[in-house]
N, C-alpha and C positions, 0 to 999 in steps of 0.2 A: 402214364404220367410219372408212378413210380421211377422208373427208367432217366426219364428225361431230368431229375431230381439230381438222380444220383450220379448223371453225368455230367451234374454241374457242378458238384458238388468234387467230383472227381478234377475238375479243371480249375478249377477255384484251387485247390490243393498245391495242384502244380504250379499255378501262378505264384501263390506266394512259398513254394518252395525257391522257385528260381529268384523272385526277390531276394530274398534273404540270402541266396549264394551271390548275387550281384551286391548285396552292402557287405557283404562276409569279406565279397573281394576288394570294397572301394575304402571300408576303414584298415586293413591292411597296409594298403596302398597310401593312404594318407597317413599312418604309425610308422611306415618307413620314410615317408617325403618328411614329415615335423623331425624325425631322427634326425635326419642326411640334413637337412636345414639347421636345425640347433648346433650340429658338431661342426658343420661351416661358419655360422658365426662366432662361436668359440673363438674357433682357430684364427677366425679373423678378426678380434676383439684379445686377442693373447689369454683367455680364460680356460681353467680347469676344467674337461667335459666330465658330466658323471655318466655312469655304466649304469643302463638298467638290466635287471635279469629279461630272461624267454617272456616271463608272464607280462613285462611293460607294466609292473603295478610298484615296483619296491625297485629304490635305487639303493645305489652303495657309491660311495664318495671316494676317487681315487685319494689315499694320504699323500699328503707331500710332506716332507721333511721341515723345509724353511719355514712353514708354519706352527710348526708346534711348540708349545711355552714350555 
C-alpha cells in the first residue's frame, strides 16, 4: 500500500510540474502577443510606444522634445 502512495504521489508531482511549464509557456506567449498588439496600435493610432524593461513590471516613457514646457 505504502508503495502504491508513493507512486501517486510521485505522478501527481509530475502532473502539476508539467502544468505549470505549460502556463510558464502560455503567459509568455501572451506577454509577447499584448506587446506586439499594443506597439501595432500605436503605430497605427500615431502614439508614443513606452519601453518596458526584461522584468514587464516598470516602464520608462520615451521623452520627446516637442513636449516639454
Amino acid at each position: 500500500m505504502p508503495e502504491r502512495t508513493q507512486r501517486a504521489g510521485t505522478s501527481h508531482a509530475c502532473f502539476m510540474r508539467a502544468v505549470n511549464e505549460e502556463l510558464t509557456k502560455f503567459e509568455r506567449r501572451e506577454r509577447e502577443f499584448r506587446h506586439k498588439d499594443r506597439d501595432e496600435r500605436a503605430k497605427r493610432l500615431q502614439m508614443p510606444v513606452e519601453k518596458y524593461d526584461a522584468g514587464d513590471r516598470c516602464m520608462a516613457k520615451q521623452s520627446n522634445p516637442s513636449r516639454r514646457r
